[in-house]
N, C-alpha and C positions, 0 to 999 in steps of 0.2 A: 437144280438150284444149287448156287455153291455156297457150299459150307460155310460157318462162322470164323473159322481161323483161316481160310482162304480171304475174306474181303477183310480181316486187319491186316493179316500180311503185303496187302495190296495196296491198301489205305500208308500203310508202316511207308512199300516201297518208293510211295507219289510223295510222300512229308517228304525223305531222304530225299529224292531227285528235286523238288524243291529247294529244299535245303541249300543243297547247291549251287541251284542255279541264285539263289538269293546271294552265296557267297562270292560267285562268278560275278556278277553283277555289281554287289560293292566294291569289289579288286578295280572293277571297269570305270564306278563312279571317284574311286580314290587316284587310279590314273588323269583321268579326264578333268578335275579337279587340281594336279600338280600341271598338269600343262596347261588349265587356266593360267594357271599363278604365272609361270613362266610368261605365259604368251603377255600377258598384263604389264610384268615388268619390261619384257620386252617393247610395248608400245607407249610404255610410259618414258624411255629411255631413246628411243624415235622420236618423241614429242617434243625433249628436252634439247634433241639435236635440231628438228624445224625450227623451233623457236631460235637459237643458235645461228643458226643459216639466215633464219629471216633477219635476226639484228644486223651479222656482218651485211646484208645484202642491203637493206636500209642506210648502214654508213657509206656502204661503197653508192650508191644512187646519191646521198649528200656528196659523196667527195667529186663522182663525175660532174653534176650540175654547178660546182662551185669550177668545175675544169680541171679539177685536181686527179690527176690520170696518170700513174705510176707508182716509184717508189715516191718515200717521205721526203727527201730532199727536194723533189719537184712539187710535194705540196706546203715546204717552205719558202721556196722562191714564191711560190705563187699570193702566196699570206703574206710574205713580205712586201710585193707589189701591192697588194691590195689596202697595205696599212701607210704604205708611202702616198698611195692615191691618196685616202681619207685625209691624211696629213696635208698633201696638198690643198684639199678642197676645205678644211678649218683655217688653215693659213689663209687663203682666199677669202675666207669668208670676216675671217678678223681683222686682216690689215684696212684700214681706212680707204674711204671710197677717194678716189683721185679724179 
């Protein structure tokens, strides 16, 4: 049967390697924890770019549907045209029936 200072010494050994490994373990959860944070800001900053993308891609679907298809200059002729039309069709619609 062993002795009394044999099973504190033993008992002593298992706390210490405990210890340890408690202290291994929070090093692990304090890593795992910053690369949270990382990974978060990271997908919040993705987020910020779809939402981005999705606005440009909603005006360019406005600008193709109106036909407006290149640079700026070609979607002010094209607004021009279209405000000349209008123009046309109030004058029309104003000048007296003949």
């Amino acid at each position: 049967m062993p002795d009394f200072e044999s099973v504190v010494a033993e008992i002593k050994r298992k706390v210490f390697l405990l210890m340890e490994e408690n202290e291994t373990l929070a090093l692990q959860i304090q890593s795992q924890q910053k690369e949270i944070t990382e990974l978060s800001e990271t997908i919040r900053n993705q987020q910020s770019l779809i939402n981005t993308l999705k606005e440009q891609n909603s005006n360019l679907q406005s600008w193709n549907s109106l036909g407006l298809k290149g640079d700026s200059s070609d979607a002010k002729l094209k607004i021009d045209q279209l405000i000349s039309t209008i123009d046309r069709s109030i004058s029309l619609l104003s000048s007296p029936e003949q």
